[in-house]
C-alpha positions as CSV (number, residue, x, y, z in Angstrom):
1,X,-48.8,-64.4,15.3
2,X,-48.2,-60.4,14.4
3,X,-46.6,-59.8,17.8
4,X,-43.9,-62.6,17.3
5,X,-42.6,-61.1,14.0
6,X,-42.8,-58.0,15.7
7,X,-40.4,-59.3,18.5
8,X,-38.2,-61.5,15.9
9,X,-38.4,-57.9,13.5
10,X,-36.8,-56.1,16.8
11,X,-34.6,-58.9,17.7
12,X,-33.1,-58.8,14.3
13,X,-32.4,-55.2,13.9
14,X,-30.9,-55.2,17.4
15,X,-28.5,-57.9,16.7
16,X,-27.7,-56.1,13.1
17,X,-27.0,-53.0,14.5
18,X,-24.6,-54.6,17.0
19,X,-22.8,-57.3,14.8
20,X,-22.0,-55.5,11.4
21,X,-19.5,-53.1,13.0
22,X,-18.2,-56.0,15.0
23,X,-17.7,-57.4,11.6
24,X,-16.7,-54.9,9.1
25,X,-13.8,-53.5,11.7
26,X,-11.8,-56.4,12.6
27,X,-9.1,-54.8,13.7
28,X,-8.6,-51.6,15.2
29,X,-11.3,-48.8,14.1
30,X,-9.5,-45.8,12.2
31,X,-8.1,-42.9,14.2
32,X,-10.8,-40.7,13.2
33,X,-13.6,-43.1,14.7
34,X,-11.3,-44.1,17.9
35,X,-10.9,-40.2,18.5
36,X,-14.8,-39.6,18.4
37,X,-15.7,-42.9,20.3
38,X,-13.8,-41.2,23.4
39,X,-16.1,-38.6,24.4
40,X,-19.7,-41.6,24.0
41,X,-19.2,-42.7,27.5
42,X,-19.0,-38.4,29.1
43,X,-21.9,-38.1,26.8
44,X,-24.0,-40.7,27.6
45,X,-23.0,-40.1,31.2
46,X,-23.9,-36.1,31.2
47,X,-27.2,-36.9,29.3
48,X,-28.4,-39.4,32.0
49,X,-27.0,-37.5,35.0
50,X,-28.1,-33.7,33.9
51,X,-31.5,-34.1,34.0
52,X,-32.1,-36.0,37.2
53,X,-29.9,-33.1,38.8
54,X,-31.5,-30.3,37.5
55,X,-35.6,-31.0,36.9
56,X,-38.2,-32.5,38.9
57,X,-41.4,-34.1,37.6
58,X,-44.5,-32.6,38.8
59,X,-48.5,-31.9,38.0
60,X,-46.7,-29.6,35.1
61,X,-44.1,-32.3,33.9
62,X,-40.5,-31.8,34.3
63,X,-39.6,-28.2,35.3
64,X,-36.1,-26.9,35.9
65,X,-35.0,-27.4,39.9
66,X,-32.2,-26.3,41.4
67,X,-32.4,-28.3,45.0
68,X,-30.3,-30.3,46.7
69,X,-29.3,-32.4,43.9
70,X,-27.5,-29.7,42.4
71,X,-25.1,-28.8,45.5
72,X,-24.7,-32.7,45.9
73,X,-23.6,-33.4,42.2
74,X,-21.2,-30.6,41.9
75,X,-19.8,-32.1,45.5
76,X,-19.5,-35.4,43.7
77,X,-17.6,-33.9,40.4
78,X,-15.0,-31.9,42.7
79,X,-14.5,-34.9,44.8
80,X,-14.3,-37.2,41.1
81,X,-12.1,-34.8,39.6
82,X,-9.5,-34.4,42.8
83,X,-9.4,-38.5,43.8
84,X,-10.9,-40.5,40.6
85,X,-12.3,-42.9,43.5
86,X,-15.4,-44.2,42.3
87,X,-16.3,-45.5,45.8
88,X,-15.4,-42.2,47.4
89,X,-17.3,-39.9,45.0
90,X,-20.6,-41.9,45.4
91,X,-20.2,-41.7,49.4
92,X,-19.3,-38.1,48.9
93,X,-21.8,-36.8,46.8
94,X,-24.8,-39.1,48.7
95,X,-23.9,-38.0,52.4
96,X,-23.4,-34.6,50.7
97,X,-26.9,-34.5,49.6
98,X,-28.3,-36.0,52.7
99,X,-27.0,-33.4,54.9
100,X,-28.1,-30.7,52.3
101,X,-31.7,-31.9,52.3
102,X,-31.6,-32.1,56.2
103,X,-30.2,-28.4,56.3
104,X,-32.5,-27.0,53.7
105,X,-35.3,-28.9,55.5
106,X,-36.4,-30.6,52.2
């Protein structure tokens, strides 16, 4: 019985935390708050991307790596940067790193 009001406990606070701003800001959030919720999405983007450039997980846990990756990503921002094409930038940056790991011998 515990383990259901522990999922209806997390269900609830989920749903809260997603509704009540949804409901106290109607209309249009302030400029302030609009200004700030720019930069989430480069955010959450750098802090999921970052890491799986830059560390490995070994015997020792994650330790810093520069390999292949690294090359590849920085391929796939120059080639984001000069066309914004989504497509081309993930074609880009994967042949990149394919040819990089078949270079390096990796």
């Amino acid at each position: 019985m515990s383990i259901w009001l522990t999922y209806l406990g997390m269900a609830a606070v989920t749903y809260a935390a997603r509704a009540i701003p949804l409901l106290v800001m109607r209309n249009n959030p302030p400029p302030w708050l609009a200004l700030w919720l720019r930069y989430v999405p480069a955010a959450v983007f750098t802090a999921l991307v970052v890491p799986a450039l830059v560390t490995t997980s070994g015997a020792a846990g994650r330790v810093l790596s520069l390999g292949p990756a690294v090359l590849a990503g920085i391929i796939g921002a120059l080639v984001a940067w000069r066309t914004s094409n989504a497509i081309l930038t993930v074609v880009c940056g994967m042949v990149s790193f394919w040819v990089i790991r078949m270079v390096m011998g990796g």
